[in-house]
C-alpha positions, 0 to 999 in steps of 0.5 A: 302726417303733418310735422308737428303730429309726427314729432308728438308721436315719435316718442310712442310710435317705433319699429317693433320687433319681428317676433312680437309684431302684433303685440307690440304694435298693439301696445304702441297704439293703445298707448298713443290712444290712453295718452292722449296723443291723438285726441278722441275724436280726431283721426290716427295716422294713415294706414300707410304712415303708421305701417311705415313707423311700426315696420309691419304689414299693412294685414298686420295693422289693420288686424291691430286697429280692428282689435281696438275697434271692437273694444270701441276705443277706435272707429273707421270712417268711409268717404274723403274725409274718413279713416280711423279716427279716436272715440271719445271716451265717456266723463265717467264710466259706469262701473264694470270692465273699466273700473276694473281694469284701473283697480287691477292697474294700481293694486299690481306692480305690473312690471314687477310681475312681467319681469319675474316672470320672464326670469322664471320661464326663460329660465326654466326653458333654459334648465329643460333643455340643458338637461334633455327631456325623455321619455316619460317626461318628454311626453309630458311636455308634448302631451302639455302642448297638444292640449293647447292645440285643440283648445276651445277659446274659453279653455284656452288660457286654462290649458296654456298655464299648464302648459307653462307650469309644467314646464317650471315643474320638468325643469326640476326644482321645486322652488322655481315651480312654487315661485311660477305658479304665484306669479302665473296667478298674478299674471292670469289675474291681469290677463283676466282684464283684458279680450281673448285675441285670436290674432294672438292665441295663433301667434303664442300657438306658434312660439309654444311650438317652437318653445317645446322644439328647442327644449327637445332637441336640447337648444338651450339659447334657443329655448330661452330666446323664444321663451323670452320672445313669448313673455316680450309678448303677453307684457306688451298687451298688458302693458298696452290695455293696463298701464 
């Protein structure tokens, strides 16, 4: 990477955070790509290079980049003079999936809906865990995350809503679950817009498990960290594919 691309670059590309590696780097990419920081056509970073400023396994980084090439914003040339190189968009898109996407980008303010989200769940995690779950209603909450387990794809995101929304229900106030429930509506609209990413179901998997670990045994900071981790990483993808 020559000096002038990496000073062009410097203020998109950074150290992600561990949580949240794939998220985050994929945020950071597709910024770089919708900005225009390398222009279409030409070639990214060397895989190393880019690993190096992100601060991620070169797996990591190549699940990254073979996301954005299915969604054909990306390709991957072989040979001395191949690597991953930018693909020019077209003048004008036909109308569907990217029409989409830009009225969907302006009707919402994205960053109003991510943050009151976080406010809700970290909260409502925080709440489950101070109080204790047992019982009938700690079944609920294994029961919730069981569901989401054994999910196919195309119920995924059904199950984790509910998964979500009864936690906002069990950490009992009915106001908090009414606000949850609007603002999951927004955040599943804006998720609508974007691809399922298997790399990312796996990690949310995960994070919920640990999510429902913390509440039961009682660790309220740690119930809220990890539920703060896994909002940090739906905001980055829908940061990265709509804004």
């Amino acid at each position: 990477m020559d000096p002038t691309e990496a000073d062009r670059l410097a203020p998109v590309l950074r150290p992600v955070r561990a949580g949240n590696g794939f998220e985050e780097a994929l945020e950071q990419i597709l910024r770089v790509v919708r900005l225009g920081l390398v222009a279409s056509g030409e070639r990214l970073p060397a895989e190393r290079e880019l690993a190096d400023r992100l601060r991620i396994s070169r797996v990591t980084l190549r699940e990254v980049l073979k996301v954005l090439q299915d969604q054909g914003l990306l390709e991957s040339r072989r040979g001395r003079y191949g690597g991953t190189f930018v693909r020019p968009r077209p003048d004008a898109a036909a109308p569907g999936a990217e029409e989409e996407l830009r009225r969907r980008g302006a009707s919402v303010d994205i960053e109003d809906v991510l943050r009151f989200r976080e406010v809700l769940e970290v909260g409502a995690a925080g709440l489950c865990a101070a109080e204790g779950l047992t019982g009938e209603r700690a079944d609920r909450l294994r029961s919730a995350l069981a569901a989401t387990r054994d999910a196919p794809l195309a119920e995924y995101r059904r199950l984790d809503t509910l998964l979500h929304l009864t936690l906002a229900e069990l950490a009992g106030s009915a106001t908090l679950t009414e606000q949850y429930a609007a603002v999951r509506a927004s955040v599943n609209d804006l998720l609508d817009c974007i691809p399922l990413l298997v790399r990312n179901l796996e990690h949310s998997q995960r994070q919920h498990a640990a999510l429902v670990e913390a509440v039961l045994d009682g660790d309220a900071d740690g119930a809220r960290e990890i539920a703060r981790e896994h909002c940090g990483g739906t905001a980055a993808l829908l940061r990265g594919f709509l804004t």
